[in-house]
Structures are given as structure tokens and as C-alpha cells.
C-alpha positions as CSV (number, residue, x, y, z in Angstrom):
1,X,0.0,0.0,0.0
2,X,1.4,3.4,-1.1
3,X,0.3,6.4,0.8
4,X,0.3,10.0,-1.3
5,X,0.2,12.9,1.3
6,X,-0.5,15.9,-0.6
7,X,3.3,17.6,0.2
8,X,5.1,14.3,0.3
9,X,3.7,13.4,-3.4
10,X,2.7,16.8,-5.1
11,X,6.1,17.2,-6.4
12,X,6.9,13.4,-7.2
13,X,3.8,12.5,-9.3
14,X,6.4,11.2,-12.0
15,X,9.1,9.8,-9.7
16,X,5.9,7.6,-8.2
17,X,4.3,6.8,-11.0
18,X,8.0,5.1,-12.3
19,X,8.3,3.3,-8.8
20,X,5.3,2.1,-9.5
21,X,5.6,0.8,-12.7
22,X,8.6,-1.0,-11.9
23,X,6.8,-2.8,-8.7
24,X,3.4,-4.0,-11.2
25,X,6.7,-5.5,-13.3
26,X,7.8,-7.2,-10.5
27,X,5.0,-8.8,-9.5
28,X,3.5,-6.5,-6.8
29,X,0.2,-5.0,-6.7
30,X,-0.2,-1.4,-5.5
31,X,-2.8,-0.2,-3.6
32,X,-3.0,3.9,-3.3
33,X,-4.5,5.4,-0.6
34,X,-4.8,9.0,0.5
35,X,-6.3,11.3,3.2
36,X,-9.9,10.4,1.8
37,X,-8.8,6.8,2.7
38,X,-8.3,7.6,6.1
39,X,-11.6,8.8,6.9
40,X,-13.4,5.5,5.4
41,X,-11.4,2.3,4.7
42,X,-14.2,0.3,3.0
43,X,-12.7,1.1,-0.2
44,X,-8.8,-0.1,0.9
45,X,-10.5,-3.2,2.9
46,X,-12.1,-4.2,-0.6
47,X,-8.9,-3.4,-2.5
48,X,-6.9,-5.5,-0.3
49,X,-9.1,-8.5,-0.1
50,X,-9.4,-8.2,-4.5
51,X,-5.5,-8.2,-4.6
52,X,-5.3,-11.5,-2.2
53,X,-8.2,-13.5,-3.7
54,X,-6.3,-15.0,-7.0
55,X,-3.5,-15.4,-4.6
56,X,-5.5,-17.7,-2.5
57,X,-4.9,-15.6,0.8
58,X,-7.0,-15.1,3.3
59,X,-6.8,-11.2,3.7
């Protein structure tokens, strides 16, 4: 799970979207959360639990 902050990512947007690239290549999913996130985590709980399932882990 990759956090963006507004002042941690705002001037990185292409520096993270290379990292991430490279991660999907390697095998990893990435799941990107932000302040909205925080507030409600339905949305990450869901993404997590869609990441595991064709992994056949119990999330």
C-alpha cells in the first residue's frame, strides 16, 4: 500500500508513478490510498481482499 500525502507526493507525481511501474513489473500490486482513505477504509479493505483473492490468501 502506497500512501500520497498531498506535500510528500505533489512534487513526485512522476518519480511515483515510475516506482510504481517498476513494482506491477515485479509482481506486486499497489494499492494507493490518501487522506480520503483515512476517513473511510471500506474502499482499501475491498482493495486489499481483491488483490489476495487469486493469490489464495486469506486477507
Amino acid at each position: 500500500m502506497e500512501y500520497d500525502g498531498c506535500e510528500a507526493h505533489e512534487a513526485r507525481r512522476e518519480q511515483d508513478a515510475a516506482r510504481e511501474e517498476d513494482l506491477r513489473r515485479r509482481g506486486w500490486i499497489v494499492i494507493r490510498a490518501d487522506a480520503s482513505d483515512l476517513k473511510d477504509l471500506s474502499r482499501l479493505v475491498a482493495a486489499v481482499r481483491t488483490a489476495f483473492r487469486p493469490r489464495r490468501q486469506a486477507a
